[in-house]
C-alpha positions, 0 to 999 in steps of 0.5 A: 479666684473667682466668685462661684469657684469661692462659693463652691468652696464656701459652702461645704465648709459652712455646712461642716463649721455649722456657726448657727449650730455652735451657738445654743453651745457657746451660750451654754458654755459661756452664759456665766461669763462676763463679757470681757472673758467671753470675748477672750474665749471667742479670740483663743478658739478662733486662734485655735481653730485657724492653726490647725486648719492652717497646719491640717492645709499645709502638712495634711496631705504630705502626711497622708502621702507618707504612711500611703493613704490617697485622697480617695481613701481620705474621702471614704474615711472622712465620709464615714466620719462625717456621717457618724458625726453628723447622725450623732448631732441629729440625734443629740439633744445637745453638743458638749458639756460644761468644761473648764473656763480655761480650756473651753476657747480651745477645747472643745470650741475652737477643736474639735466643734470649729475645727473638726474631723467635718472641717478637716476632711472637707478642706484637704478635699477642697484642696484637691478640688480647688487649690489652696488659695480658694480652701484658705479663703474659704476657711478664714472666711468661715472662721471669721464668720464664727467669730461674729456669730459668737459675739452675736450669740446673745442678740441671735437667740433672742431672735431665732430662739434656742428651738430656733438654733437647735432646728438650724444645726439639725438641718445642717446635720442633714446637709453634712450627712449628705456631704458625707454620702457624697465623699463616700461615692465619689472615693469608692468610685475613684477607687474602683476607676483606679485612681 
């Protein structure tokens, strides 16, 4: 695995994670909290978020195979998925609502906002592009990356503000949008090529 084939693989799954997103998120979720359970929430929704990426990269595409769906129809689907995910969070004034204390490390932090339709789609095609070795990389470094922007969730906003966080998922909402406008040409193009 080399350097620029990681990056490449990197990349996407950054923009589709959006940790800098998830952090005014976060801090609305877990801003009650003593430390000690805030800690124990970030270790339950990087757990979550790890397994079912895992799971998605080893079943995924035998499912898919299964019931007849290639990978370009995938790519159509995810690319509308991602689209109409990312419109609704540039439009959004904000991502999830108060939940539980007992479900928000895996519902909704480590899924769907770690580990979403956007990471899901994004890897099983970063799996078809790169192999598995490079996607899995990828991911358990962006998974890991979340947790430490969690942990430095309080210490980042004070730096780049709540606006600050706000601006920054909004122009990551537009890089996803992007992404998915991609993933939609390159299936429909493989589609009609007859691939």
């Amino acid at each position: 695995m080399d350097l620029q084939t990681f990056v490449l693989a990197f990349i996407p799954l950054f923009v589709a994670v959006d940790p800098v997103g998830l952090l005014p998120v976060f801090i609305n979720l877990t801003s009650h909290l003593k430390p000690s359970e805030r800690a124990a929430i970030v270790r339950q929704s990087l757990l979550t978020a790890f397994v079912v990426a895992v799971a998605f990269l080893l079943v995924g595409k035998w499912v898919l195979d299964r019931v007849g769906v290639s990978i370009w129809d995938f790519s159509i689907a995810g690319g509308l998925i991602l689209f109409i995910l990312s419109i609704t969070d540039l439009l959004a004034t904000q991502k999830a609502r108060r939940l539980p204390v007992s479900t928000i490390g895996a519902v909704p932090l480590g899924v769907p906002l770690i580990v979403g339709p956007a990471v899901l789609t994004t890897s099983l095609l970063l799996l078809h592009n790169y192999g598995p070795v490079v996607t899995l990389v990828s991911l358990i470094v962006n998974i890991l990356f979340v947790g430490l922007t969690f942990m430095a969730a309080k210490r980042m906003v004070r730096v780049i503000g709540e606006q600050g966080a706000v601006v920054v998922s909004k122009v990551s909402s537009l890089f996803l949008a992007a992404i998915a406008v991609m993933l939609i040409r390159r299936g429909l193009v493989e589609l009609l090529r007859g691939g």
